[in-house]
N, C-alpha and C positions, 0 to 999 in steps of 0.2 A: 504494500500500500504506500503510496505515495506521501507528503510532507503534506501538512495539516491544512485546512482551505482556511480563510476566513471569513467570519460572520456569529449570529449566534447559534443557531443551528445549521448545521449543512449537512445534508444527505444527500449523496451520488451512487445509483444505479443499488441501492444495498438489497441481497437478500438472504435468508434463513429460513435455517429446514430443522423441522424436530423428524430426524428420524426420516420417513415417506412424506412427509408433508411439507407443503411449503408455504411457512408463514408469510414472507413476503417476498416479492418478487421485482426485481428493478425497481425499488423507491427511490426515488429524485424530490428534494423540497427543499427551500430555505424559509426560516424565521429570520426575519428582520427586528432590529431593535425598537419598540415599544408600537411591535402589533399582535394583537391575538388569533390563534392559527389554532384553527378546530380540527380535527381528527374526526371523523363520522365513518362509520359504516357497521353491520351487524355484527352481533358475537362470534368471533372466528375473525373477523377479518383482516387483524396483524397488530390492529392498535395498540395492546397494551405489549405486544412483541418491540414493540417497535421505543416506545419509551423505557424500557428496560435495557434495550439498547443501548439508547441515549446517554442513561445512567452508568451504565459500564457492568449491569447484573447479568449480561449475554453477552458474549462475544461478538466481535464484527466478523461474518464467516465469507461475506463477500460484496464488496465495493468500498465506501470511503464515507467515515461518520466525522465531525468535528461538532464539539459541543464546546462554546464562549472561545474558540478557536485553537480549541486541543483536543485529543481524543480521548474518548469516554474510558475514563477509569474509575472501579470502584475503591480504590487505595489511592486516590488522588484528589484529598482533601482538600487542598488549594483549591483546587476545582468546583470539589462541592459545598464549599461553603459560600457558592457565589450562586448557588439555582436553591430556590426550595420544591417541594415534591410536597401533593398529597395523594394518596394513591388509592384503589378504591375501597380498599378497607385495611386499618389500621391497628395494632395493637399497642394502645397507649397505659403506660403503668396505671393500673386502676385505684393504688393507694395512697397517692399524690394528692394533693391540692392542687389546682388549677394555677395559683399563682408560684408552686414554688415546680413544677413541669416548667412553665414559663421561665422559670428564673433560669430553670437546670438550662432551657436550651438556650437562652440569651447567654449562656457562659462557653457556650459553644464557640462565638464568633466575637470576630474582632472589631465589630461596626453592629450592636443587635439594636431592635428598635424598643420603646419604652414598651414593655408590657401591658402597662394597665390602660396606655392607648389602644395599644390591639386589641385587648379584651374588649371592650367598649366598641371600636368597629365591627367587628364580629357581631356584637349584639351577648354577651358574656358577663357586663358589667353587673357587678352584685353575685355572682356565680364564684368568685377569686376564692372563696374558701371551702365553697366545695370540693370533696374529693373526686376523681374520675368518672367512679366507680357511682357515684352520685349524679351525675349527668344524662338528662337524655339523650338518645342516639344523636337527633337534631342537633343539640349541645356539643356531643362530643366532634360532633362532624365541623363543627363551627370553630371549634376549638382545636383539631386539627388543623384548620388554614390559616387561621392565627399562626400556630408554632412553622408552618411554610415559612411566613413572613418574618418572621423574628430576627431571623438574620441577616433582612435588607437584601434583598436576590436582585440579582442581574436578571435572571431567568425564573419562570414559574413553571413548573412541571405537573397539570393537574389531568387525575385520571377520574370520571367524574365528581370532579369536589360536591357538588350540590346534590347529590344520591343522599332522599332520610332527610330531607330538608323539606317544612312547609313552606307553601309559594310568598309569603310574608319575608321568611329567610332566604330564598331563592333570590329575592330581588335586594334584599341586602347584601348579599355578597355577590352579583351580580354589578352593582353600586362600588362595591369597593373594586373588585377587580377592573373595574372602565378606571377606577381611578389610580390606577397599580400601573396600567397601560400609558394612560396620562402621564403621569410621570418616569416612564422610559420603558420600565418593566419589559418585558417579551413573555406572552403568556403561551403554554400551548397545552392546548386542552385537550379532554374527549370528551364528550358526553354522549346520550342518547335522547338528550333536550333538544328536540328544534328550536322552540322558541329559544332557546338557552344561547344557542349558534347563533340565529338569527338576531339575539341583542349583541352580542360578545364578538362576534368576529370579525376582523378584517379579510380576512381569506379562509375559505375552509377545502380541505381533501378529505373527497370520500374515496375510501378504501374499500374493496371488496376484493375476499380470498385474497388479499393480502399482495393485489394491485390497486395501482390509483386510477380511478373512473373518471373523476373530474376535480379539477381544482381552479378556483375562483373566487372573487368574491359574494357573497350570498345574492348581491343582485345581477352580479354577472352569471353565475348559475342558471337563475330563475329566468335572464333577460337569454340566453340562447334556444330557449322555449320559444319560439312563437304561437304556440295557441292560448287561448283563454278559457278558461274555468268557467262553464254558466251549472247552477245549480237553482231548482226552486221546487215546490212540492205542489201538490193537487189536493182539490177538498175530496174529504173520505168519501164520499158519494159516486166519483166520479169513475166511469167504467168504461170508457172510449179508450179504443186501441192508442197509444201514444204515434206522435207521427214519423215521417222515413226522414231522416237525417243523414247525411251523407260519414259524421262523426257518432259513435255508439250513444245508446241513454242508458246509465247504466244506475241504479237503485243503488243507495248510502242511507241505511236507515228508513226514515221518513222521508228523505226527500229524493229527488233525481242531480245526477250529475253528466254534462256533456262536456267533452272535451272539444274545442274549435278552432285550426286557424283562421276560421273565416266567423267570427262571434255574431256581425250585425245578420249575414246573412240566416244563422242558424237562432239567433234573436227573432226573425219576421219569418219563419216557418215557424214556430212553437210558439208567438202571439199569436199567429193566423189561425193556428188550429184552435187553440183556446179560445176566440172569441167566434170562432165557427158555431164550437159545443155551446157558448153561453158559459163560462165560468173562466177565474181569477188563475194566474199562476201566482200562487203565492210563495211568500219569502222567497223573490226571484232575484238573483242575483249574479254578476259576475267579475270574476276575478282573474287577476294573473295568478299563476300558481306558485303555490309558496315553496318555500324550500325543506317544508317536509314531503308535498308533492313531486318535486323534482328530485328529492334522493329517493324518495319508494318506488319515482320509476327507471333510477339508475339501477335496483336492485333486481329489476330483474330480469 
């Protein structure tokens, strides 16, 4: 392998195999400093291979990793004491207090930030004397991202931080990370939040089986789609065949869903029939597709 790239992440061509399988296969990405770079794609499909990587708990079996412009080692402290990591579940000492965890890992590093500010960002504050083990899951999840930051990272390494989180703390710490990024940070996340992606990210790849399908930013994504989402529902009474559309009508629940690149024309076929029959389309509406539309139909 070749002498180290620079940036804060850089991936060239990497892949790995457990055995017959192949987690990932030619990965190419860079994170740039203070944007957030989402990770999507279903279970199996290289992400968290891929951050373990990064970290230095796998090996590099083929191409070129550099992480803050060194290669990933887990015995190279220097190194890690400049990214923090929450990963997707944790085993944190359960017979700690909250503030002296905090203390322990702020003794860690040579730059930590005030504790009992982070507790307070998190949403924590008044919790400092509970023990771990006295936390709710939500809490401990919270308090986990906390101790990521403590050490003032160049880099954020999140493997879904907000999993066990209600939507009240989702946007709380959704809130702080936009402001983590604000001020230089480089976050790179995974989740399986759309909306999560679609608040947070500058760029997202989705992966699947452990290649890249698309990478972009969320509305560059969604804008290489040219059709539109119409969607609307019919009163329960109603029993008239639906009409021929050149794009499917295909039933979501309670209502119908067409896909269209051509929306106005596929708009004035389904008023026209509707006011043929005598009745309303109701909750009609339409849309461009969002980007949890556009990765469910990368998947398949």
């Amino acid at each position: 392998m070749t002498g180290p790239v620079g940036g804060i992440v850089e991936v060239s061509d990497l892949s790995h195999t457990f055995g017959e399988t192949m987690a990932l296969c030619g990965v190419s990405l860079s994170c740039i400093q203070g944007e957030v770079f989402t990770l999507l794609g279903p279970n199996g499909a290289g992400k968290t291979t891929l951050l373990s990587i990064l970290q230095g708990y796998l090996p590099v079996q083929s191409g070129q990793v550099t992480v803050l412009g060194e290669r990933p080692s887990r015995n190279n402290y220097a190194m890690r004491s400049r990214w923090g990591t929450v990963l997707q579940s944790c085993a944190l000492p359960r017979l700690l207090t909250v503030t002296e965890l905090m203390s322990m890992y702020a003794g860690y590093f040579a730059c930590s930030r005030d504790p009992a500010k982070l507790l307070d960002q998190v949403g924590l504050a008044g919790s400092e004397s509970k023990r771990v083990r006295q936390l709710s899951g939500g809490q401990q999840r919270r308090l986990e991202i906390a101790l990521s930051l403590i050490g003032n990272p160049s880099l954020l390494l999140l493997d879904e931080p907000t999993s066990g989180l209600d939507p009240e703390g989702k946007r709380d710490i959704w809130q702080l990370l936009a402001e983590e990024r604000a001020a230089g940070t480089t976050i790179l996340l995974t989740t399986h939040d759309m909306e999560e992606a679609e608040v947070l990210s500058g760029r997202v790849c989705v992966l699947v089986a452990g290649t890249i399908v698309a990478m972009d930013s969320p509305d560059g994504i969604r804008g290489n789609r040219l059709s539109r989402i119409i969607r609307f529902s019919l009163p329960e009474a109603n029993r008239v065949a639906l009409p021929h559309l050149a794009a499917d009508i295909r039933k979501e629940g309670n209502r119908y869903r067409v896909e269209s690149r051509n929306p106005t024309a596929a708009l004035h076929i389904l008023t026209g029939w509707a006011q043929q029959h005598g009745f309303e389309l109701l909750e009609l509406s339409v849309e461009q597709p969002s980007l949890e539309d556009v990765y469910l139909e990368l998947l398949k």
